[in-house]
Legacy VTK file of the C-alpha trace (Angstrom):
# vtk DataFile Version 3.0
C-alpha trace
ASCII
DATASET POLYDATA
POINTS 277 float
63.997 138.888 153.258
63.378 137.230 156.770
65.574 137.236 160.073
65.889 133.810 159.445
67.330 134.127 155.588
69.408 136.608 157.171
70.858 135.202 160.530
69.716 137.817 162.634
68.686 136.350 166.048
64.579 135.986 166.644
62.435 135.640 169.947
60.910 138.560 172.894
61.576 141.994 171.929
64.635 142.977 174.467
66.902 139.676 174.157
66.354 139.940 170.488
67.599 143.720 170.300
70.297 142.650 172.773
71.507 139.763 170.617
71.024 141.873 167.320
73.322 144.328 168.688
76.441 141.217 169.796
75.628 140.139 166.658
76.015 143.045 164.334
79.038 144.527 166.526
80.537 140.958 165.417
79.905 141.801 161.886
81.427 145.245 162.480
84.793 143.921 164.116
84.939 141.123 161.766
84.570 143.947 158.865
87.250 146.274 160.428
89.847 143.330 160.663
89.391 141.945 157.399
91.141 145.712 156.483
94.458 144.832 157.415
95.849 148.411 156.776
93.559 149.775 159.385
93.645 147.142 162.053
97.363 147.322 161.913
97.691 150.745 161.525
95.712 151.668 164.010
98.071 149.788 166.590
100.870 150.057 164.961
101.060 153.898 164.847
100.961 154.446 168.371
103.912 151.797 169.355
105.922 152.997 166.660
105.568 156.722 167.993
105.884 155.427 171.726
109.277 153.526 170.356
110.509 156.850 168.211
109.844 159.263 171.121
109.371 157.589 174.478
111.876 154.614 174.699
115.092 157.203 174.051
114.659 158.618 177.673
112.394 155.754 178.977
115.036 155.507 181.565
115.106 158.947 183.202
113.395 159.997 185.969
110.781 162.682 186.883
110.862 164.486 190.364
108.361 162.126 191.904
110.101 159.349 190.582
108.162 158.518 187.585
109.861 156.910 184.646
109.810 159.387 181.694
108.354 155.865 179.686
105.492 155.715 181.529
104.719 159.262 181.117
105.395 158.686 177.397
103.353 155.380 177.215
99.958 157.632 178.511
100.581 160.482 176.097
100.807 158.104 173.132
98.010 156.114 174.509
95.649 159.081 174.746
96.985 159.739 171.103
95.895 156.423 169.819
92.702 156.261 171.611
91.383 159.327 170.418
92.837 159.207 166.839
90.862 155.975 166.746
87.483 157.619 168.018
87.737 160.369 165.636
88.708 158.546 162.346
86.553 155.718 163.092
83.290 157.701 163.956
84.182 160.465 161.396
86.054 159.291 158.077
84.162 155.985 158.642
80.557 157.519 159.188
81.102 160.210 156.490
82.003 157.536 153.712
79.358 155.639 154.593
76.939 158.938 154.070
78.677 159.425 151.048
77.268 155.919 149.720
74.205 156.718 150.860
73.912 153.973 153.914
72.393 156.017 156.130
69.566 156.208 153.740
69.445 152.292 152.995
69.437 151.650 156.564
66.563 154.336 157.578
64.427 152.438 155.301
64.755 149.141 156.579
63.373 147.630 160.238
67.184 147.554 161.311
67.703 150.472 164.646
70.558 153.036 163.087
71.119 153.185 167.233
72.286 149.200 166.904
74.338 150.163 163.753
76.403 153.152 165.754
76.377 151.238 169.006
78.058 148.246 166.749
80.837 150.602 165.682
81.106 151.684 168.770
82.113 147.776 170.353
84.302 147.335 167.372
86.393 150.401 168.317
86.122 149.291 172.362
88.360 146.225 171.022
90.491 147.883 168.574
91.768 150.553 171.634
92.110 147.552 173.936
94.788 146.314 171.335
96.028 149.649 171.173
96.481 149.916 175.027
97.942 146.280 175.371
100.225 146.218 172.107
101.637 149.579 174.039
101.842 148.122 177.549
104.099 145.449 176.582
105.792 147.580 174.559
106.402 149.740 177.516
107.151 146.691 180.394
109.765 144.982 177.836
111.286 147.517 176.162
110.896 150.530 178.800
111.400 149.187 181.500
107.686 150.415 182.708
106.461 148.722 186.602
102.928 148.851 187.362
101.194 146.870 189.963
98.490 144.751 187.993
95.619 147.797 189.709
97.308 150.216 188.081
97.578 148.859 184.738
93.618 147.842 184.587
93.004 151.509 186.233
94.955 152.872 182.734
93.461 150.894 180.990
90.353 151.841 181.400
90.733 155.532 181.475
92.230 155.280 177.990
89.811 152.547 176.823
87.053 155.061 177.955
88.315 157.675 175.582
87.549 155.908 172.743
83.776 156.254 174.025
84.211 159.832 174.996
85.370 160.921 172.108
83.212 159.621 169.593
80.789 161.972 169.805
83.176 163.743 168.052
83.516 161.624 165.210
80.228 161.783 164.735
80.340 165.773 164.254
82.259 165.578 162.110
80.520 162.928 160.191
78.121 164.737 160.242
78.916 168.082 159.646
81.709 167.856 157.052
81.475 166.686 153.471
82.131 163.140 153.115
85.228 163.786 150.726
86.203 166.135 153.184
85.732 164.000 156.427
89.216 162.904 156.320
90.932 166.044 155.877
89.014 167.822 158.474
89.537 164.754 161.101
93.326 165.449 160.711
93.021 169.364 160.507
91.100 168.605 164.087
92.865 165.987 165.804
96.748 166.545 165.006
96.574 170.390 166.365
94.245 168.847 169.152
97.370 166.151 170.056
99.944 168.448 170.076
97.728 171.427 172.130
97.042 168.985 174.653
100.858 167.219 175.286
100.832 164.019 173.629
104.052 164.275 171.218
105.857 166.564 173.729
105.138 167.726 176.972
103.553 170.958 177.777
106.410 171.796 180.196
109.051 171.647 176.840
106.393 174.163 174.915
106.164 177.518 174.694
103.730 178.459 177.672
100.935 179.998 175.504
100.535 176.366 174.166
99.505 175.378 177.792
97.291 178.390 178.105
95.536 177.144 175.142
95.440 173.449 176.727
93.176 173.992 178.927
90.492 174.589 177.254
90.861 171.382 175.176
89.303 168.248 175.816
91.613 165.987 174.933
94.119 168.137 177.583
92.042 167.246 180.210
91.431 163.283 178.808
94.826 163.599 179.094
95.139 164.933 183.123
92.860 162.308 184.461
94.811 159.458 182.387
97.926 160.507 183.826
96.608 161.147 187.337
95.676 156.797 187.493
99.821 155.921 187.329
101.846 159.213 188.276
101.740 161.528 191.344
100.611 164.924 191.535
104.326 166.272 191.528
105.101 164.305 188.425
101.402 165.030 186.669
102.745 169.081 187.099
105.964 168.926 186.373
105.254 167.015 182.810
102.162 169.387 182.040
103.353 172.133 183.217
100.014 173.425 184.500
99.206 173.508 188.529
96.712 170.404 189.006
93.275 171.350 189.221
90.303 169.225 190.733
89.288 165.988 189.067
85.856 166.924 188.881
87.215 169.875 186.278
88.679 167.110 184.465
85.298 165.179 184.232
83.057 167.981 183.903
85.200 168.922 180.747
85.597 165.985 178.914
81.996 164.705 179.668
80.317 168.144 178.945
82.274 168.376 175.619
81.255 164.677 174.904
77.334 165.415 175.661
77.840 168.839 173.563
79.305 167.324 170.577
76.012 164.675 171.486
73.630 167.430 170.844
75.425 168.849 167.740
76.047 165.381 165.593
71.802 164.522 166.751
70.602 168.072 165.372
73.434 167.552 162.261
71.556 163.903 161.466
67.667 165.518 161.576
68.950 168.399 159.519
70.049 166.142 156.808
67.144 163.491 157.327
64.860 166.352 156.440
66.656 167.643 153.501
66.560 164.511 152.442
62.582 164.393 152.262
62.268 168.047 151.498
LINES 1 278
277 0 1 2 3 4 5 6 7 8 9 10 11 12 13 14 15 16 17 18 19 20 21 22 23 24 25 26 27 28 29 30 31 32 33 34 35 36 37 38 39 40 41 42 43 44 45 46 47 48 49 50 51 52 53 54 55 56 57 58 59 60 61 62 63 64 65 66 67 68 69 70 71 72 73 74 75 76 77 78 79 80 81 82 83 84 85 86 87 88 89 90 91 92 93 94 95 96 97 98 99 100 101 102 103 104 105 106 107 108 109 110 111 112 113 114 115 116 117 118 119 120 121 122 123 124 125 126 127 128 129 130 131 132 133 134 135 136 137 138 139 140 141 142 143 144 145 146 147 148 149 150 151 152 153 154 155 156 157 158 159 160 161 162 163 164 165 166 167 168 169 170 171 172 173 174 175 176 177 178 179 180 181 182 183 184 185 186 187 188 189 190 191 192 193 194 195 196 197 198 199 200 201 202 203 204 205 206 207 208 209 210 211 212 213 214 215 216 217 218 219 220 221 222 223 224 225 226 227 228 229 230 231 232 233 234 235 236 237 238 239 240 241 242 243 244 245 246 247 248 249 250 251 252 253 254 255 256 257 258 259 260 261 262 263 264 265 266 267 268 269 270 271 272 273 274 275 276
């Protein structure tokens, strides 16, 4: 079947890839909203759990100053963004494997790159719903202030994590069985939530828990998202955990993102050459 029979955009090599990828990440979003469950869900959850546990005390103050509801409206937003990278990349990618996709698509012209990288827009928008449906959830009903730099500045840390943690999604995708895939994603990410201070903060847990935060990801996903709205004093006091340099932050969070990179790449070729053995 032709590019043309199938609507796929034609002409020089790099506008067409360019325009096969807006194209086929419109397909993917389209897809993804059509499921109504999902789309919802996937912004619902987070505004209900920000209402349940964050609007109660939205009113009280932190040391520094900082309304307890905008602490609560990061935690829950690093919640949502990185439930949403894991389930999307990994319970999404491992059904597909278990249908055999991957293995229609490899034999076909169409890049498995502009196939990931189309997920990967889809999910962009779904965690810019998230972070919205939450930040008016927190101006109207908690009282949260932000001048507008500060709300695009949280935005986009949280938006990022979406990105960040996708790689692991893809592990595991990749590594788990595709019946599996969900169980594992929610064996992974719920300890990973609560380790790293997003239904509680660490300062309210036992202090081995923050111990064990810091060598978590999603703890330090966590640090640099608060550190774009709240001041050092208030970023300590919540965590419970002296502030370290942002570049730890970074370093952790990026390395883990380009490790779990490595992993899900070496996880594909092992199974693409199964396959043909």
């Amino acid at each position: 079947m032709t590019a043309t029979a199938l609507h796929l955009p034609t002409g020089p090599s790099a506008g067409r890839t360019a325009r096969l990828l807006g194209y086929h990440s419109l397909v993917q979003l389209r897809s993804s909203l059509r499921s109504a469950e999902f789309a919802v869900g996937a912004v619902a959850v987070p505004v209900i759990l920000y209402a349940m546990f964050g609007l109660p005390d939205a009113g009280s103050l932190l040391p520094g100053g900082t309304r307890v509801g905008l602490a609560m409206l990061v935690s829950f937003g690093c919640y949502g963004v990185v439930s949403l990278a894991i389930f999307t990349f990994g319970e999404d990618v491992a059904k597909e494997r278990g249908r055999g996709w991957p293995r229609t698509l490899a034999a076909t012209p169409f890049p498995t790159w502009v196939h990931l990288a189309g997920k990967a827009a889809s999910a962009v928008v779904h965690a810019l719903a998230i972070v919205v449906a939450m930040s008016v959830a927190a101006a109207t009903l908690g009282g949260v202030r932000l001048e507008a730099t500060e709300w695009l500045a949280l935005g986009a840390a949280l938006v990022s994590g979406v990105l960040l943690f996708s790689t692991l999604g893809f592990a595991i995708a990749y590594l788990a069985r595709p019946r599996a895939a969900t169980v594992i994603a929610n064996l992974v990410f719920l300890p990973l939530s609560f380790a790293s201070g997003f239904f509680f903060p660490l300062s309210e847990l036992p202090d081995v828990v923050g111990r064990v935060a810091q060598w978590l990801p999603t703890y330090h996903f966590g640090q640099l998202a608060y550190r774009t709205v709240m001041p050092a004093e208030d970023v300590e006091f919540w965590t419970g955990r002296a502030l370290q340099p942002v570049w730890v932050h970074l370093v952790a969070v990026v390395g883990t993102a380009a490790l779990l990179g490595v992993v899900t790449v070496w996880a594909a070729r092992r199974e693409a050459v199964t396959r043909r053995g």
